[in-house]
C-alpha distance (Angstrom), angle and dihedral (degrees) to the residues before:
residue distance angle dihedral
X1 . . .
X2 3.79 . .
X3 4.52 112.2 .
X4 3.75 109.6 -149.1
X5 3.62 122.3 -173.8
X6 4.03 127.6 -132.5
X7 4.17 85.1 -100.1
X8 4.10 81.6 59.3
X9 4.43 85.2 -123.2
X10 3.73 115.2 152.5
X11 4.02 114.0 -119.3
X12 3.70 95.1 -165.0
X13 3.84 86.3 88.4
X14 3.53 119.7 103.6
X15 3.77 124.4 -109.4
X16 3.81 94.9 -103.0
X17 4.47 92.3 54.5
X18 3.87 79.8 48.1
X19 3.68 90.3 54.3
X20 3.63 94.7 45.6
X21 3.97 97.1 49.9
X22 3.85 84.6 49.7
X23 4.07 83.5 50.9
X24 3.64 94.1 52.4
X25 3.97 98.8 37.9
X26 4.08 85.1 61.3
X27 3.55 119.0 89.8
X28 3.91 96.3 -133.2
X29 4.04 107.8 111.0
X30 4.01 110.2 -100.0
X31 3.97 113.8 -79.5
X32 3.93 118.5 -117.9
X33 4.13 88.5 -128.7
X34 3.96 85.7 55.2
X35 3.98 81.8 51.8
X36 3.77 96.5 51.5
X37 3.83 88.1 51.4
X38 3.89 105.8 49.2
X39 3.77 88.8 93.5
X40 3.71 86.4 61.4
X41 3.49 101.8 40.8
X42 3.56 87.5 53.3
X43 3.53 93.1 61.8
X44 3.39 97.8 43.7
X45 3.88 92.7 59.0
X46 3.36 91.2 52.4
X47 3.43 94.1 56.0
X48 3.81 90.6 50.4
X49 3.98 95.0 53.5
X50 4.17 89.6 47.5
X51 3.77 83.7 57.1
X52 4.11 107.8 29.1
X53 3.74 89.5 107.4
X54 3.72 102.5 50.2
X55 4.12 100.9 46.2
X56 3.20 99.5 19.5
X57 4.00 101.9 168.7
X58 3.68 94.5 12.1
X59 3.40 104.9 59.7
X60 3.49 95.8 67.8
X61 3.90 92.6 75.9
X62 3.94 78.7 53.9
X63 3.28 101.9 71.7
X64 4.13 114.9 33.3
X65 3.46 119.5 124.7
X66 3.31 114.6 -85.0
X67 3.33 98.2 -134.2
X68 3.74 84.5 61.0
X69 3.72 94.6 53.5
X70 3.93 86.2 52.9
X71 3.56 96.8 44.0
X72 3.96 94.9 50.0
X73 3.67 104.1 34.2
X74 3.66 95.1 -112.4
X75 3.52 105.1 -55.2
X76 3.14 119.3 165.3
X77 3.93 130.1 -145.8
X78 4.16 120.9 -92.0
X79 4.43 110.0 -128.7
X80 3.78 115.8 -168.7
X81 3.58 120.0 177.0
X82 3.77 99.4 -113.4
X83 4.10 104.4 41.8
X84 4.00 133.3 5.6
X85 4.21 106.6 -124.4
X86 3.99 116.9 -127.3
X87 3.05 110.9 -157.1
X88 4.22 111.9 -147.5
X89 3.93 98.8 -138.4
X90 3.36 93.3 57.6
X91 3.96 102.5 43.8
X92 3.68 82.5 47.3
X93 3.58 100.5 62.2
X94 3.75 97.6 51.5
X95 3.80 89.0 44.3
X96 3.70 86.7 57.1
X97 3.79 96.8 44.7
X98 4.30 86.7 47.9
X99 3.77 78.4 60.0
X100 3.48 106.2 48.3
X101 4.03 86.5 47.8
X102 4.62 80.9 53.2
X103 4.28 85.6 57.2
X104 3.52 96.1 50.3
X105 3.87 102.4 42.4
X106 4.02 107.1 20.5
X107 3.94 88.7 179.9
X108 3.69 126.5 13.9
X109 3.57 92.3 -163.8
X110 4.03 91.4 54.8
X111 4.02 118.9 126.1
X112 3.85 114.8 -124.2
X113 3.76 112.2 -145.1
X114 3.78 111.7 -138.9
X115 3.27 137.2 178.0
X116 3.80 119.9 -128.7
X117 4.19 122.2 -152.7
X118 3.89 91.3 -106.6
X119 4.33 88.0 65.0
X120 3.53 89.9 -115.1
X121 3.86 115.0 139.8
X122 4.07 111.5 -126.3
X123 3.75 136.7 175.5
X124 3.29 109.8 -135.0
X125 3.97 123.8 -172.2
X126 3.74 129.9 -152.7
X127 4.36 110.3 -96.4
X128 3.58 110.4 -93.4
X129 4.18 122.5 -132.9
X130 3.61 101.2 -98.5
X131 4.28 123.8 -165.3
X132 3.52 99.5 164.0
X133 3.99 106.2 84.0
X134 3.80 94.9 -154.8
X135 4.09 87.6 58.7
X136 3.82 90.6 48.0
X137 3.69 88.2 55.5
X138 3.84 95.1 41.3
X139 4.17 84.6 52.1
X140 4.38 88.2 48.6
X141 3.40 90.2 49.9
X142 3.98 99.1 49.1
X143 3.79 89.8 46.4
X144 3.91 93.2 48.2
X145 3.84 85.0 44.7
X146 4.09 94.8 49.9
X147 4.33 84.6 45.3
X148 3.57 90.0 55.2
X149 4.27 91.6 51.1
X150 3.46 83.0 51.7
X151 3.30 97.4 49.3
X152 4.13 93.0 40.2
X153 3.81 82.0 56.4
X154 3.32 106.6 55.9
X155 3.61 90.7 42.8
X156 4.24 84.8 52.7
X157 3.60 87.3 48.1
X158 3.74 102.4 46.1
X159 4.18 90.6 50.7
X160 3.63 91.0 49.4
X161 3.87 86.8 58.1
X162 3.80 93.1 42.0
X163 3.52 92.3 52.8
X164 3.46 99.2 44.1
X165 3.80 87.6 43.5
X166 4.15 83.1 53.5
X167 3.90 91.9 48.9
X168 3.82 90.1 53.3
X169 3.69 94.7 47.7
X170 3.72 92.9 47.0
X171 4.09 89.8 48.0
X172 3.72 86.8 50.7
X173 3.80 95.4 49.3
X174 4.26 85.2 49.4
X175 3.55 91.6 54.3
X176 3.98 93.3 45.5
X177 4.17 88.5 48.9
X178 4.11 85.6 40.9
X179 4.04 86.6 55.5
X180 3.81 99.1 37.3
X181 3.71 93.0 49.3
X182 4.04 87.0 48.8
X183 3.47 88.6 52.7
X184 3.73 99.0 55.8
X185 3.92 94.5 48.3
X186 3.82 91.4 52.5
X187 3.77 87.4 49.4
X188 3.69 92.9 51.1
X189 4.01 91.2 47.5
X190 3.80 95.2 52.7
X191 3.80 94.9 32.4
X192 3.64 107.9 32.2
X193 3.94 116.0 -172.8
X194 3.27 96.7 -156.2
X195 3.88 102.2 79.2
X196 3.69 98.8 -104.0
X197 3.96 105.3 134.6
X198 4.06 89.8 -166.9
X199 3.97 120.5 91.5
X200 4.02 114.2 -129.8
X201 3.78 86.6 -127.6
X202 3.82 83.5 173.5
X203 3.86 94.1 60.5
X204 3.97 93.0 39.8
X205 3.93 92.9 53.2
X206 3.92 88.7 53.1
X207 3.73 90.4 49.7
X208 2.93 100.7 42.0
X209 4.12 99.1 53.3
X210 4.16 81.7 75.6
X211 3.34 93.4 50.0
X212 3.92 152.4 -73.9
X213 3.55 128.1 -116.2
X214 3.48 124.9 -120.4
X215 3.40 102.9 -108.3
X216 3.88 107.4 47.5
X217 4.31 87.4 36.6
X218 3.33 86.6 100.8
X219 3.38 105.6 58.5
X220 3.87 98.4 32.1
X221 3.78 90.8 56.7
X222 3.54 90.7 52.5
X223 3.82 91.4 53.4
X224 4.16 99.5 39.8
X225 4.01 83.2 52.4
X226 3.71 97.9 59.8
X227 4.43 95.6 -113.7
X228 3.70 100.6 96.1
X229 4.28 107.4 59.5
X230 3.94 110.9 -126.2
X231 3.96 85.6 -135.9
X232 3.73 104.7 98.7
X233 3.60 98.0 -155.4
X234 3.99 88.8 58.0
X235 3.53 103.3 40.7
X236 3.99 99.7 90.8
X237 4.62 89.5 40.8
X238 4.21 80.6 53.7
X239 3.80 91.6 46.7
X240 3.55 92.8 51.2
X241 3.50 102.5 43.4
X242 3.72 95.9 46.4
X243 3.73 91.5 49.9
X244 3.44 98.9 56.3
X245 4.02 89.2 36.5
X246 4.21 76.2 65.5
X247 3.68 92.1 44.9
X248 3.55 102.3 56.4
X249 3.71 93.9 34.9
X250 4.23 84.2 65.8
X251 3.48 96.6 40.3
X252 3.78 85.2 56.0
X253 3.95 102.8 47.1
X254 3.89 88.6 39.1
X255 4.28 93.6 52.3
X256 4.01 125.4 87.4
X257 3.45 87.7 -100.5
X258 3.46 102.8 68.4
X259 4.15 114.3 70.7
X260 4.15 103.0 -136.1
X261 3.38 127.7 -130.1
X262 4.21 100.8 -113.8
X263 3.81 87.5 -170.3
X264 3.69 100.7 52.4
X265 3.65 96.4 31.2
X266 3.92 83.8 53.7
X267 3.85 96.2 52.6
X268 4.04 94.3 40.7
X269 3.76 88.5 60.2
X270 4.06 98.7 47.1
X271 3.71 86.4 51.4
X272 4.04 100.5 52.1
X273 3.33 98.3 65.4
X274 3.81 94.1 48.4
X275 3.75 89.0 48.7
X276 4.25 112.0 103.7
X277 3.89 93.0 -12.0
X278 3.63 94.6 175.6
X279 3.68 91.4 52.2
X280 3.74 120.1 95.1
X281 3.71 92.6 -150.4
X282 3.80 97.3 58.6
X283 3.86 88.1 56.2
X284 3.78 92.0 70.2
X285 3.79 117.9 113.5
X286 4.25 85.1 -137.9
X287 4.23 93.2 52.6
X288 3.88 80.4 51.7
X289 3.68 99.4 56.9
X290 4.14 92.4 32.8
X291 4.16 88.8 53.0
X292 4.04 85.6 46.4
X293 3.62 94.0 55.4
X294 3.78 96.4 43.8
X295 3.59 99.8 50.6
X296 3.72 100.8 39.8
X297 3.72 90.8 45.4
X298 3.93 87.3 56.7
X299 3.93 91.6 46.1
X300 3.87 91.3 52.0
X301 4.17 87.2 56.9
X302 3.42 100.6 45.6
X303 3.82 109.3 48.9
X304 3.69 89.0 168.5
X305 3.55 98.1 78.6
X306 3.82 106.7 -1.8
X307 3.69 127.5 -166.7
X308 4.02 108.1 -26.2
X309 3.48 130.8 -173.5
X310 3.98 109.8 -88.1
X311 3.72 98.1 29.7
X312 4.18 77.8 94.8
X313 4.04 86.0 70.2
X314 4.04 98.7 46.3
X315 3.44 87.4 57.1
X316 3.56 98.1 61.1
X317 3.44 110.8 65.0
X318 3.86 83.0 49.2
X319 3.86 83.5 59.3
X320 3.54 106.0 50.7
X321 3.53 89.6 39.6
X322 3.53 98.0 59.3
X323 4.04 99.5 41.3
X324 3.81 88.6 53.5
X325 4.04 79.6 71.8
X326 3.49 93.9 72.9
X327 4.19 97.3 47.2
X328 3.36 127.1 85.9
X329 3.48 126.5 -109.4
X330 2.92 106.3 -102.1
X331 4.14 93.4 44.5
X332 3.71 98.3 44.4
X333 3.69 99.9 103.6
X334 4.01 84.2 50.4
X335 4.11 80.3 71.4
X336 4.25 80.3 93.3
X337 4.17 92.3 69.2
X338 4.03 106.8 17.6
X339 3.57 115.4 105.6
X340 4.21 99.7 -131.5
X341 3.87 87.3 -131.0
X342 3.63 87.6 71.0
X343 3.81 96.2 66.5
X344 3.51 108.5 10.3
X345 3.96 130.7 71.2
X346 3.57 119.8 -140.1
X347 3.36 98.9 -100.3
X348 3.78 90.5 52.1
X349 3.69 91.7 51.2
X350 3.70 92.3 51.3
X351 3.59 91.0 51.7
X352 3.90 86.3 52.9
X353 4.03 82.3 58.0
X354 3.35 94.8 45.1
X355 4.14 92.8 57.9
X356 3.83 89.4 43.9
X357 3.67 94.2 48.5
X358 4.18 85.7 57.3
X359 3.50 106.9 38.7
X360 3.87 88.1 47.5
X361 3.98 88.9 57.6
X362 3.57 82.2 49.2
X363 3.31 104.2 53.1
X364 4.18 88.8 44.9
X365 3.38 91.6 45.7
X366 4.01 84.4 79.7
X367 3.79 93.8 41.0
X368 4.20 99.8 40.7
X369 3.90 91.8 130.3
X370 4.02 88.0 59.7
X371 4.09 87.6 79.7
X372 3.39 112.5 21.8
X373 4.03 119.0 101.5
X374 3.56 117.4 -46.0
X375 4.38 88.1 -2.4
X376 3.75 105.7 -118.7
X377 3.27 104.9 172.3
X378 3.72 84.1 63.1
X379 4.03 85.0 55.6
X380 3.28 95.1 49.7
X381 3.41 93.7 49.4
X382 3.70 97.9 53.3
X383 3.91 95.1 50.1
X384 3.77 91.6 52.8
X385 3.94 88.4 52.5
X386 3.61 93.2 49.5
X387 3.83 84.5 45.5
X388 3.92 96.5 48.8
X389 3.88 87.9 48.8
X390 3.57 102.1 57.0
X391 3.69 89.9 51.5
X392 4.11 93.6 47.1
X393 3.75 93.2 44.1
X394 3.51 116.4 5.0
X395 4.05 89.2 178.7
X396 3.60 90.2 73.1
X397 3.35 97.0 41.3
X398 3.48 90.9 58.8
X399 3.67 98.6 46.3
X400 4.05 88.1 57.3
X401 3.56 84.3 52.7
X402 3.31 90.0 60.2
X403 3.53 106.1 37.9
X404 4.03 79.5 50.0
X405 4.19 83.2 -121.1
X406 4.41 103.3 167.4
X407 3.49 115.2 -150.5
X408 3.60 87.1 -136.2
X409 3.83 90.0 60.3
X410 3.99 91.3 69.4
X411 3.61 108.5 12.0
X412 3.98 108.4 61.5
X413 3.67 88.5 81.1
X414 3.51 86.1 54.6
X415 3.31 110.5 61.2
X416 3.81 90.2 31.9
X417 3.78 96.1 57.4
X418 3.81 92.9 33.6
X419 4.04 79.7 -122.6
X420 3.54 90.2 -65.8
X421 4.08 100.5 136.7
X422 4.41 85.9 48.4
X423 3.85 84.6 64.8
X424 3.65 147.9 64.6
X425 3.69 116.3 -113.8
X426 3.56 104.1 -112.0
X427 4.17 85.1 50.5
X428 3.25 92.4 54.0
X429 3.93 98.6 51.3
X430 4.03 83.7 49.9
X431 3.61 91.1 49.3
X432 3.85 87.7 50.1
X433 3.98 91.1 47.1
X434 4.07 76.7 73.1
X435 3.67 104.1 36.3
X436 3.49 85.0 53.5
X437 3.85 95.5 57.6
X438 3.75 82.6 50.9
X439 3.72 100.9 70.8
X440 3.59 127.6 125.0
X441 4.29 104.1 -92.9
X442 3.49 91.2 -127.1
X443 3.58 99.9 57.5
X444 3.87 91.7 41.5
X445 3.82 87.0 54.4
X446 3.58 93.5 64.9
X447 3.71 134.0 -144.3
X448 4.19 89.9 -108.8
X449 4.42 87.1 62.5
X450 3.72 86.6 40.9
X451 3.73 105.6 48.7
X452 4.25 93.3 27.9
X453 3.27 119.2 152.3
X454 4.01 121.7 -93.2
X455 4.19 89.4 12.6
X456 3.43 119.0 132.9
X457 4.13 127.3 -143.9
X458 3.60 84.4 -111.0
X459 4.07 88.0 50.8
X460 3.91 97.0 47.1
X461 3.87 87.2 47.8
X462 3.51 97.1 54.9
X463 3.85 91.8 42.0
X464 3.61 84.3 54.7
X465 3.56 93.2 55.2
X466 3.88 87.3 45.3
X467 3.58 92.9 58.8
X468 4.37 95.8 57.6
X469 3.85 106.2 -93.3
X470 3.75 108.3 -170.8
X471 3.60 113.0 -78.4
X472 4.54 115.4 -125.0
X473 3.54 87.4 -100.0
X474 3.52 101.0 36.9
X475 4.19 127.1 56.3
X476 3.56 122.3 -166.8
X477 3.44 121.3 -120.0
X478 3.48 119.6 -124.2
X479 4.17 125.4 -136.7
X480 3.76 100.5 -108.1
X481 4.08 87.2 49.0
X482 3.84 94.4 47.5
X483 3.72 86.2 46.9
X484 4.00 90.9 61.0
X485 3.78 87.9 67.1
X486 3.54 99.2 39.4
X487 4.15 86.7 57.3
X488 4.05 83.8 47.8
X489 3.96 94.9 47.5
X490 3.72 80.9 53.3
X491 3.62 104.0 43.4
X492 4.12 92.5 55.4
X493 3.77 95.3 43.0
X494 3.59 84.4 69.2
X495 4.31 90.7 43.2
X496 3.75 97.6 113.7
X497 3.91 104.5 56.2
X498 3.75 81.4 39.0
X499 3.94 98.1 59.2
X500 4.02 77.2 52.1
X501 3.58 95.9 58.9
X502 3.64 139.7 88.5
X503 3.87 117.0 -144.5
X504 3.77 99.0 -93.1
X505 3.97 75.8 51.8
X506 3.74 101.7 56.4
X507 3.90 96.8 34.1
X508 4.24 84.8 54.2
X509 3.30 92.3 48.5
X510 3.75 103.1 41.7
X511 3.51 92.5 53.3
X512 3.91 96.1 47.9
X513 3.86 98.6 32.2
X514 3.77 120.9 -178.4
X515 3.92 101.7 -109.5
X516 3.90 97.1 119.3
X517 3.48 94.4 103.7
X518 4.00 93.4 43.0
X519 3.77 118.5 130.9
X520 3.68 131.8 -161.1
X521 3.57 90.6 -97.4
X522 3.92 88.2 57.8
X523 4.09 87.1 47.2
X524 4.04 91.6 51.9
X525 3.78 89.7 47.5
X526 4.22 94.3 54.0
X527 3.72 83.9 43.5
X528 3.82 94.7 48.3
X529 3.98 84.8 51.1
X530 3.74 96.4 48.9
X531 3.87 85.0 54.8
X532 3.69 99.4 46.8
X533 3.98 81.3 57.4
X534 3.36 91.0 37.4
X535 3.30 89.6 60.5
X536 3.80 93.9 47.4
X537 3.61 99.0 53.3
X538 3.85 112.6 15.7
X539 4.19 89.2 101.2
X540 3.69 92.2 33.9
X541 4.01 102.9 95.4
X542 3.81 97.8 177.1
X543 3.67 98.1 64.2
X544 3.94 84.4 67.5
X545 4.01 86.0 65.2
């Protein structure tokens, strides 16, 4: 016999169906834990309906949770004919335990971002329940096919680093090959093995104009400037002469009987310590005293234009340069932060001054009207920059027109500092590897090859020709010309922020240029441009109009 109550619900169910219809009557949205049990609720009603007319009342004691049973002792649940009796506690508890399943999974259907070993971002869901065989095979097969992109990528990405880590290496090993090969040649032109006792000067300048290495600079630069003789056999008698030429000469200017200049003296020691002030080296009490000598020594023998402000930066390079001689290889580009009294004696530190002293009269041997009254060479070399420019890009010419921009305004500290203060050090002394192939052949050729002892006319005209005088239909350019175009090459490189820019703009920027992060490689390109319009205009006089 079948109960019914007044609301017509069957009470053959068993205590967890009851729960559920209570579940679903409520107006609260459905629980994930009641989600993760409908497969086993479904089950268990069928298994009640197969058996509703054998145990009727009894078999609802049959199939209650067991967790129930152990949580209540065993109770079992009160019928009455008119209503079925909840009882709070118990409704309670598997409310609560729906809830605790809600704070640990907020949404089964979710995606959970992952991260696979390749570094590619994926979404990966949690594995479904899968009956039908031909799904679970369609499921193995996408995962095996996802773990072999995985794996295919990280294979991609670990030979793009290996053969990018290969092209490096080999690039490296070029350069090293590049340099040792370089070395050897420069070796063999300043040493020659084969008895000669001349220097090629010829082949020396045109390797040099790409570059010197470190550790034959030195000596190269003091040959291409005309101090060191390109006879072998009188290169160490020159030396020794000339250094203690230099010696004397101090010990003279520096003694009681010599009246100093108080004018000069005063100027020379406001400008060392504003000379290199971001170099470690020029902060040494020693360089101080060294510079001093130098360029006070060179004011006191050339009255004409005495000591003028930026004659402290020429001598520099020069400087460096030459103490680098006495490092080893493997500590010469330490020269930047040793203090010279730490390796050198003072005899080889005087000889250091010495070789700076004359390859910086040299070098402004070729540049004398820069200082003298009134500087014209300076002039001159501004108007034929402002010239050259409106001819190689007559855009920005015409935008400094407009913006009222004077070349003089920016490019006096250019041509008097051979743009030494708009680069870095080492830049500069590559830049001067060039600009030191780029001196006039008679200077370079030096009064000590030309006036040698036992030579002939006929001898010193021959060794002139030896040494690459310019051809008829060739004339060689001298340093303060080839600088010109190296200032233009520089100015246009910079041509599109400048078009940009108003003229607070460009005189800000011109005076603080961007070249702090230059290379070598950037260096060699401005000088390759300067020679391309070298090359263009060198021979063409009217452009200079």
């Amino acid at each position: 016999m079948v109960i019914r109550s007044s609301s017509s619900t069957r009470i053959d169910q068993s205590p967890r169906e009851m729960f559920q219809r209570s579940n679903s009557s409520s107006s609260s949205p459905p629980k994930v834990g009641g989600s993760l049990l409908k497969p086993w609720k479904k089950s268990s009603e069928s298994l009640s309906d197969s058996k509703k007319h054998s145990t009727k009342g009894s078999s609802s004691t049959h199939h209650m949770s067991p967790l129930r049973n152990e949580s209540h002792n065993g109770s079992k649940t009160h019928l009455h004919h008119n209503h079925i009796t909840h009882h709070p506690t118990k409704d309670k508890y598997f409310k609560d335990l729906d809830e605790d399943w809600s704070a640990v999974i907020d949404d089964y259907n979710m995606p959970i971002p992952m991260i696979s070993n390749g570094g590619v971002e994926t979404t990966l869901r949690p594995p479904a329940v899968i009956h039908d065989e031909s799904a679970f095979e369609s499921q193995r097969s996408s995962m095996e096919s996802y773990r072999g992109t995985g794996s295919n990528l990280n294979r991609t990405i670990s030979n793009d680093l290996k053969l990018k880590y290969q092209i490096e290496v080999e690039k490296d090993v070029q350069e090293l090959n590049s340099l040792m090969v370089r070395i050897d040649r420069f070796k063999n032109l300043t040493r020659p093995k084969d008895g000669t006792t001349q220097v090629n000067l010829t082949e020396i300048r045109k390797l040099a104009w790409n570059g010197i290495p470190m550790v034959h600079r030195p000596v190269v630069w003091k040959l291409l400037i005309g101090y060191l003789p390109s006879n072998l056999k009188r290169q160490d008698q020159v030396l020794k002469r000339k250094r203690l030429e230099f010696k004397q000469g101090v010990d003279h200017i520096f003694s009681d009987n010599h009246e100093k200049d108080v004018t000069t003296w005063h100027q020379i020691e406001i400008d060392i310590p504003r000379t290199n002030p971001h170099i470690p080296l020029y902060q040494f009490q020693s360089v101080h005293d060294s510079l001093k000598r130098i360029l006070y020594f060179w004011a006191i023998r050339h009255p004409t234009s005495g000591y003028v402000q930026g004659i402290n930066d020429l001598v520099t390079p020069f400087f460096q340069v030459f103490l680098s001689e006495y490092l080893s290889p493997s500590t010469k580009d330490d020269v930047y932060t040793l203090d010279p009294l730490t390796y050198l004696t003072a005899e080889q530190l005087s000889d250091v001054e010495a070789d700076c002293f004359w390859c910086l009269s040299k070098l402004l041997e070729q540049i004398t009207d820069y200082f003298i009254h009134g500087q014209p060479g300076i002039l001159k070399q501004v108007k034929n920059l402002s010239q050259l420019v409106k001819r190689i890009d007559s855009d920005l010419f015409s935008h400094f027109d407009s913006e009222h921009v004077e070349f003089l305004q920016f490019s006096v500290r250019w041509m008097n500092c051979l743009l030494m203060r708009e680069f870095h050090m080492s830049m500069v002394i590559r830049m001067w590897d060039t600009y030191l192939s780029e001196t006039s052949l008679e200077t370079s050729i030096g009064s000590e090859d030309l006036m040698s002892e036992g030579s002939t006319s006929l001898d010193r005209k021959s060794r002139s020709s030896a040494s690459g005088p310019p051809s008829s239909d060739s004339r060689q350019t001298t340093l303060s010309e080839f600088h010109v175009f190296v200032c233009a090459a520089f100015l246009v490189k910079w041509s599109d922020e400048l078009m940009k820019m108003d003229f607070q703009g460009i005189i800000t920027f011109l005076q603080n240029p961007p070249t702090k992060s230059w290379k070598e490689s950037d260096i060699e390109m401005l000088l390759s441009e300067a020679y391309v319009w070298q090359s263009l205009y060198k021979d063409a006089t009217s452009h200079w109009r």
